[in-house]
Phi, psi and omega in degrees: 000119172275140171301345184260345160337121158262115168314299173288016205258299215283335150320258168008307180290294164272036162112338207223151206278168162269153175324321183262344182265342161317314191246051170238312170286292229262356167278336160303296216269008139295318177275333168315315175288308165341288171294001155267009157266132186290169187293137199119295172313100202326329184300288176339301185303343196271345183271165111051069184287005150277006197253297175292305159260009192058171177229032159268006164267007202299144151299170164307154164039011166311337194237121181312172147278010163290297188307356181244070140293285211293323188271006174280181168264352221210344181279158167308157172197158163277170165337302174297283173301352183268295158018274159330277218301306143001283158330277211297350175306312179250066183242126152230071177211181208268126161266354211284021177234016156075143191283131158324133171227134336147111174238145172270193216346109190255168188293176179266156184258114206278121184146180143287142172229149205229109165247097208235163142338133212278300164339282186304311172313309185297305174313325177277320167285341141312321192285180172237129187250102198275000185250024192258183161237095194277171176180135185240138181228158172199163175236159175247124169242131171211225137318313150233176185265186182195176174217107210238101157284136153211147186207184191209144175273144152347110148108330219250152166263303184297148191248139193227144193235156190196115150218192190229109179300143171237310178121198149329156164038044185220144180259167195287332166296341164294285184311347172276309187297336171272016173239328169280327167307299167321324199265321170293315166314285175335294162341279166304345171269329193259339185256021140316330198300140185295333167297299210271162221243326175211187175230137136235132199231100179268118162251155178229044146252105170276357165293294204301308199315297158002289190277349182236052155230355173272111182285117153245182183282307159236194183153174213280187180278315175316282148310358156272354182267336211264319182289333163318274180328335188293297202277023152231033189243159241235339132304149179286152219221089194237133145272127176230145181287127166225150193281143180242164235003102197218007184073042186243125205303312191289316199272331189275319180300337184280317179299329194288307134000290166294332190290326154314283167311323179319319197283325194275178187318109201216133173306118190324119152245217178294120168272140184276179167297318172297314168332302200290313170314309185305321169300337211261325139341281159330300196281340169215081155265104177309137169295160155318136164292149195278121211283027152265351194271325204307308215258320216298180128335166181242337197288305199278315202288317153325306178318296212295327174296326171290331153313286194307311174332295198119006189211035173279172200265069179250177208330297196291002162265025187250000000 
């Protein structure tokens, strides 16, 4: 090895990080686990609470001037704020509205979830149910989210649509699950009419229907909202999977809806968890072993390194 060896090129080359970016991804995904401990919970406590929950909804003096510490480059920080700043180093979204925060014991989700074979399934979201309150959801992820409603009343023919800008620093499974939540709101104001006899909430996400038909422990703000709301509605209550775009007309409209909404204009919200896991992936992906350094000759893989270097034995060392 020569002094003039490039070091970060022959990393690089095989595979393997430098020292400081090593330990900048485990100080992420260390603050990462943090914030995936639910509240309360000593990891969780130690970053930041403008960090965490953010301050555009904060009161006067709720919050010290200490606590925004963590966004200088030059103050002294704990443990917690230096964290913070780490984190938010590879973020490229807006913080001041603070991270999905994470709760234990959560209730079981009082209802149904109707998960069928893609046939049947298709068969059902078709059909008309007049003496029910159907409601079709969908979520849009791109660059920004969206949120897509269309439902329909007891007795009623007209299809009524709604959708929702999410903004930033959301994965497509956070807009499904925040478009079902939504749709359960819908629910709940609308199935007082004295006519409608159940609610069904079709959605074409089985991740989502899933994750909120599996009794955990913990879980997002979102999902502790959609059971709440679920067990305070007074009608029987089934979510069903239906495949999407597949031409079932409510569902194609719901997609289209979000997708709409996805462009517009939207008030900073929560960034989610998944988000943050995907950046922080993004951003230190290892490269590929390069397959001659993998697979070669060890003689021929010595060349090829002494090439990529600068210090193979050619014309110009002669």
């Amino acid at each position: 090895m020569f002094k003039t060896t490039p070091l970060q090129l022959l990393q690089r080359e095989a595979g393997i990080w430098n020292a400081e970016d090593l330990l900048n991804y485990r100080q992420q995904c260390y603050a990462f686990k943090a914030l995936s401990r639910p509240t309360g919970h000593p990891t969780n406590d130690i970053l930041p609470p403008t960090f965490r929950y953010g301050e555009l909804d904060a009161q006067p003096g709720q919050y010290s001037s200490s606590n925004l510490d963590w966004t200088k480059d030059n103050s002294q920080k704990s443990l917690g704020k230096h964290l913070a700043k780490q984190l938010a180093s590879c973020l490229e979204v807006n913080l001041e509205a603070g991270f999905e925060t994470i709760y234990s014991n959560l209730p079981l989700f009082q209802g149904e979830v109707v998960i069928k074979e893609e046939k049947l399934a298709k068969e059902e979201a078709l059909l008309e149910y007049p003496e029910d309150l159907v409601i079709f959801t969908d979520g849009a992820s791109q660059d920004k989210a969206g949120a897509g409603l269309v439902w329909q009343l007891p007795y009623r023919a007209d299809l009524y649509q709604h959708g929702i800008p999410l903004g930033e620093g959301k994965e497509a499974l956070d807009a499904e699950l925040y478009t079902i939540k939504e749709g359960l709101l819908v629910a709940q104001r609308e199935a007082q009419r004295p006519e409608t006899n159940a609610i069904r909430v079709f959605s074409d996400s089985q991740r989502a229907l899933k994750l909120i038909q599996k009794p955990i422990t913990e879980g997002s703000d979102i999902l502790l909202e959609i059971h709440n709301i679920a067990a305070g509605l007074r009608k029987p209550t089934t979510l069903y999977w239906v495949p999407g775009h597949k031409n079932i007309p409510r569902n194609e409209l719901a997609d289209q809806v979000a997708k709409e909404a996805a462009l517009g204009p939207s008030r900073d919200s929560f960034i989610s968890l998944g988000y943050i896991r995907k950046r922080i992936q993004e951003k230190y992906k290892q490269e590929t072993l390069n397959p001659l350094i993998l697979r070669g000759k060890r003689s021929l893989v010595a060349r090829y390194l002494q090439l990529k270097s600068g210090h193979a034995i050619v014309g110009t060392y002669l």
